[in-house]
LODO-591759 format. One line per field, with one value per residue (C-alpha): y, x, z; residue number from 1. Coordinates in nm, 4 decimals. Each point is the difference from the previous one (the first is absolute). Last residue first. Layout:
N
py [Y, ...]
px [X, ...]
pz [Z, ...]
k [NUM, ...]
//
This chain:
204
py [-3.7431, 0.0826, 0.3732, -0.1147, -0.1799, 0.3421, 0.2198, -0.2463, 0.0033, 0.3789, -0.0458, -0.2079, 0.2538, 0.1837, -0.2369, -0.0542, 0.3839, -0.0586, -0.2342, 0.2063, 0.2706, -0.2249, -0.1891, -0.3460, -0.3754, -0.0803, 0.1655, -0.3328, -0.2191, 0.2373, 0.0377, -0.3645, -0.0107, 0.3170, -0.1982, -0.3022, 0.1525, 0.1833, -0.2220, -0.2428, 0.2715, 0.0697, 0.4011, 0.2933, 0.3718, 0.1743, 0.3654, 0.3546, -0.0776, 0.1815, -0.1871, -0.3105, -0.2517, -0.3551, -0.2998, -0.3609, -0.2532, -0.3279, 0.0689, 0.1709, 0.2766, 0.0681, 0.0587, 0.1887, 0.2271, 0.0297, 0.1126, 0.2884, 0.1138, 0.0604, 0.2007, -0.1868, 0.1806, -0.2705, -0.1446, -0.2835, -0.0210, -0.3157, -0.2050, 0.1348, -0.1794, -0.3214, -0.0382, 0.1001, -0.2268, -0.2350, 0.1904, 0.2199, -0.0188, -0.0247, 0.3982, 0.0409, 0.1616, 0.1983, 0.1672, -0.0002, 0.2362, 0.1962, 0.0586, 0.1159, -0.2245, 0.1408, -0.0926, -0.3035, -0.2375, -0.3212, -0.0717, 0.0027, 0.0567, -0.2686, -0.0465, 0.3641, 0.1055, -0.2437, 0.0455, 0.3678, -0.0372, -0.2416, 0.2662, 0.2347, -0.1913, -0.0744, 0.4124, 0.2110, 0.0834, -0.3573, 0.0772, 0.3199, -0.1217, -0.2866, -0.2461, -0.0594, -0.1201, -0.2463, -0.1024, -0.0752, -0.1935, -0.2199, -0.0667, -0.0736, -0.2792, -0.2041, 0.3776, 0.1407, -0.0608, 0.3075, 0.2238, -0.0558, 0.0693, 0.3000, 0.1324, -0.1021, 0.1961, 0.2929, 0.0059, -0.0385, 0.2923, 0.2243, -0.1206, 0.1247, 0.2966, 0.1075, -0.1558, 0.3045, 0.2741, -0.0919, -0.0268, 0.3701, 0.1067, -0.0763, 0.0972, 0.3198, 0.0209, -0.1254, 0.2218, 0.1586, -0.2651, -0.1480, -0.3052, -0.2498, -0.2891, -0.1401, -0.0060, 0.3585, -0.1225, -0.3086, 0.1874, 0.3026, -0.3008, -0.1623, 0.2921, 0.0617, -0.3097, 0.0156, 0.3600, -0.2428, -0.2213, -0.3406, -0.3182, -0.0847, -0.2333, -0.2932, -0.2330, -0.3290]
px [-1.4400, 0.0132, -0.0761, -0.3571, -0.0980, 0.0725, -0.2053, -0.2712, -0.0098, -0.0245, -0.2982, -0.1614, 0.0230, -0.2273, -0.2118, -0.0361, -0.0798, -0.2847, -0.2110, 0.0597, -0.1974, -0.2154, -0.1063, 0.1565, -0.1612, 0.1316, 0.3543, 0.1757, -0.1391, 0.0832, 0.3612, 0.0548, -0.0725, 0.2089, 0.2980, -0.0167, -0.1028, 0.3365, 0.2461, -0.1266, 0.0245, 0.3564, 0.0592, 0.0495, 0.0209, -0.0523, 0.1647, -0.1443, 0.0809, -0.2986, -0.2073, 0.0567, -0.1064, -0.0187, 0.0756, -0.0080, 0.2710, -0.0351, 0.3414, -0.1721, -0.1777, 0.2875, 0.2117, -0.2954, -0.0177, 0.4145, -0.0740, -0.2716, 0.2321, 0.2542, -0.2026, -0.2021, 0.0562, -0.2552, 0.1708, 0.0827, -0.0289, -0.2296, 0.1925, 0.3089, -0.1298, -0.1325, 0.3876, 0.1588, -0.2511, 0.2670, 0.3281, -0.1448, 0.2996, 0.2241, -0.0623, -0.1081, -0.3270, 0.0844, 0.2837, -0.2729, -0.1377, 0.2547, 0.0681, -0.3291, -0.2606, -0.2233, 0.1825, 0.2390, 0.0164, 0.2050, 0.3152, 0.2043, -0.2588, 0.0757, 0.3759, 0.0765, -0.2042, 0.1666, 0.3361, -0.0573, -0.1246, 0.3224, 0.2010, -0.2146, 0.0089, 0.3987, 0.1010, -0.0040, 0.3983, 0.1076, -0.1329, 0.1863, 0.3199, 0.0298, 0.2794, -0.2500, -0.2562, 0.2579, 0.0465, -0.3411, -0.0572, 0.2648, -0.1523, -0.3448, 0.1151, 0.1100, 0.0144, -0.0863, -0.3770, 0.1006, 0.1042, -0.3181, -0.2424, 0.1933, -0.0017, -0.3445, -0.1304, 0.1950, -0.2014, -0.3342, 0.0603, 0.1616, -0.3267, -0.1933, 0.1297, -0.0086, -0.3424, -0.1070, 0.1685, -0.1186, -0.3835, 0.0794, 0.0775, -0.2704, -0.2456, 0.1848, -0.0638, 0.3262, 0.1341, 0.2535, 0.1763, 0.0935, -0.0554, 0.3195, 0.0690, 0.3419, 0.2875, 0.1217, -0.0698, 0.2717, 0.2300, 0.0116, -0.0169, 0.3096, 0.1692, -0.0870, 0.1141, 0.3679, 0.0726, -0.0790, 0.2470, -0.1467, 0.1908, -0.1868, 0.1555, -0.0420, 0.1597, -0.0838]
pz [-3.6521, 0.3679, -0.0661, -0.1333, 0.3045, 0.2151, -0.2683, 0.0225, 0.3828, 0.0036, -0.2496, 0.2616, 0.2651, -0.2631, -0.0023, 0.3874, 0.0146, -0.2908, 0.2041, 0.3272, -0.1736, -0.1881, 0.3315, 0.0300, -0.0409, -0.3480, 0.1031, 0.1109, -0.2869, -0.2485, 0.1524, -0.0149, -0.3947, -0.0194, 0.1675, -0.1759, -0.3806, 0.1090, 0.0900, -0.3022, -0.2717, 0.1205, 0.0612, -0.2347, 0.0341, -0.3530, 0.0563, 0.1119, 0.3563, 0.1284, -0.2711, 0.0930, -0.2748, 0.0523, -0.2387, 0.0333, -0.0418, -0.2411, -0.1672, -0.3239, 0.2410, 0.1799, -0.3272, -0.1027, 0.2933, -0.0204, -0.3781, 0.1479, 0.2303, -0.2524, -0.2271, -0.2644, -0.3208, -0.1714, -0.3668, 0.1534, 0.3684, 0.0297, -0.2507, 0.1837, 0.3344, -0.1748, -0.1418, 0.3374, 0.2378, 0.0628, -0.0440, 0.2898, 0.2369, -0.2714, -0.0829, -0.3497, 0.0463, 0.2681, -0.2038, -0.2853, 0.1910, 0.0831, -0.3539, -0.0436, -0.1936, -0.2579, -0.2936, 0.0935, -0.2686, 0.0599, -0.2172, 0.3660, 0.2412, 0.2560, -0.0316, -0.0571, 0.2879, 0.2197, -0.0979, 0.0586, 0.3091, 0.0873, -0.0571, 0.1856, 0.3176, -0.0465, -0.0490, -0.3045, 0.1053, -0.0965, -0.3654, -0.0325, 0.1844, -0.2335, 0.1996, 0.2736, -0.2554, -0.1022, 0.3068, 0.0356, -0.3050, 0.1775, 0.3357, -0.1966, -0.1733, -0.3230, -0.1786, -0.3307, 0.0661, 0.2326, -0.2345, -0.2601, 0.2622, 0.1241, -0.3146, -0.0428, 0.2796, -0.0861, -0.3329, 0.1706, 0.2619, -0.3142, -0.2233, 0.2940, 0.0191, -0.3692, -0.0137, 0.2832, -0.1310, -0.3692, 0.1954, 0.1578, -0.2939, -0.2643, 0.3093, -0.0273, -0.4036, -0.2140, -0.3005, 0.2488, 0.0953, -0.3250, -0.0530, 0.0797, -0.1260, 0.1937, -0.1731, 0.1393, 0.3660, -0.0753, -0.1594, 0.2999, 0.2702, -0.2043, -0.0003, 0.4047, 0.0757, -0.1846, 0.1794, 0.2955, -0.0804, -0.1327, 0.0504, 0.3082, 0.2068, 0.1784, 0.3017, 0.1080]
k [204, 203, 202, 201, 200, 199, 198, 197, 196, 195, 194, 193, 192, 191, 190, 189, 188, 187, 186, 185, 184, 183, 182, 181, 180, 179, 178, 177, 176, 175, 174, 173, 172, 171, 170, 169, 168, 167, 166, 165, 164, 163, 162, 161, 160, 159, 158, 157, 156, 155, 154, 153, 152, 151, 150, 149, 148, 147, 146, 145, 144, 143, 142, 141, 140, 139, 138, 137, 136, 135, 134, 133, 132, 131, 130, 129, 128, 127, 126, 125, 124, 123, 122, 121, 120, 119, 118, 117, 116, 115, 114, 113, 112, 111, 110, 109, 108, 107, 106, 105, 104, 103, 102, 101, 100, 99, 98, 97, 96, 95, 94, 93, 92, 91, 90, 89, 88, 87, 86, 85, 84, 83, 82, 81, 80, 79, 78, 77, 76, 75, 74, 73, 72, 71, 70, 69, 68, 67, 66, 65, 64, 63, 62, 61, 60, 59, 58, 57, 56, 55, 54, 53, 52, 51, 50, 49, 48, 47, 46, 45, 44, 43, 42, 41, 40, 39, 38, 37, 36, 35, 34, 33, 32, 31, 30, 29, 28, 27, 26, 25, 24, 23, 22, 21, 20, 19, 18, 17, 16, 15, 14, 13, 12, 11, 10, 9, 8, 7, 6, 5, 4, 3, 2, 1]
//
């Protein structure tokens, strides 16, 4: 199935000038620098939320997947963005569409959204509302909400996670193993331990 766009690119950049003079615009100048940073930021997100329901809209169009992706092959801009992002998009659309997202970074609600968490989404966002949780933070909460348990690294500077039953296991059997020990050997089987913790978290 083949499309085109009827559009020249002459044609595109009229509409983009009509479409950009519609829009309400304050004046630049009247707004603070928090004023401006937070239009930056909306602008973007309106952009990711927009695309989102494009693509939303273009593939309900379709009976299957094979077809909405030859028409994404036939758009060079939309084919260019890449399969992962696409579906990103979709994702953050889907999930957040006519949901308020102050205090949530786009990549964020990218975490948010993502299929793999559909179940704890809703108690996830509840939790982020409003917060400026940084990434790391929204992956603790997402382990949090699927039963996992937390643990900070600090050399990493990120949240490393691991299964709350792999590790109430292995500490429980560490306990047991250092009860008899000096301090000094005591706190060398500990930190062995947190070596073990890093290699249980890379397995998630």
């Amino acid at each position: 199935m083949a499309f085109k766009l009827k559009k020249n690119k002459n044609d595109l950049v009229t509409l983009e000038n009509n479409f950009i003079q519609s829009v309400d615009r304050t004046r630049l100048e009247d707004l603070d620098l928090n004023e401006l940073a937070n239009r930056y930021i909306e602008i973007d997100s309106q952009a990711h939320m927009m695309k989102g329901l494009i693509l939303l809209e273009a593939r309900n169009r379709f009976p299957s997947n094979n077809e909405f992706g030859d028409w994404v092959k036939s758009v060079i801009a939309i084919c260019d963005d890449g399969f992962q992002v696409r579906n990103r998009l979709m994702n953050y659309a889907k999930f957040f569409q006519n949901k308020d997202t102050t205090g949530i970074s786009l990549s964020a609600c990218y975490q948010i959204s993502a299929p793999a968490n559909a179940e704890v989404a809703d108690k996830v966002y509840q939790e982020a509302l409003n917060k400026n949780l940084s990434v790391a933070q929204i992956k603790a909460e997402i382990a949090k909400a699927k039963g996992l348990l937390t643990v900070s690294v600090k050399t990493s500077g990120e949240l490393e996670l691991m299964p709350l039953e792999d590790i109430s296991s292995f500490m429980a059997q560490v306990l047991a193993d250092i009860s008899h020990l000096s301090k000094p050997d005591a706190i060398r089987v500990l930190d062995e331990c947190k070596k073990e913790i890093k290699k249980m978290d890379s397995k998630l």
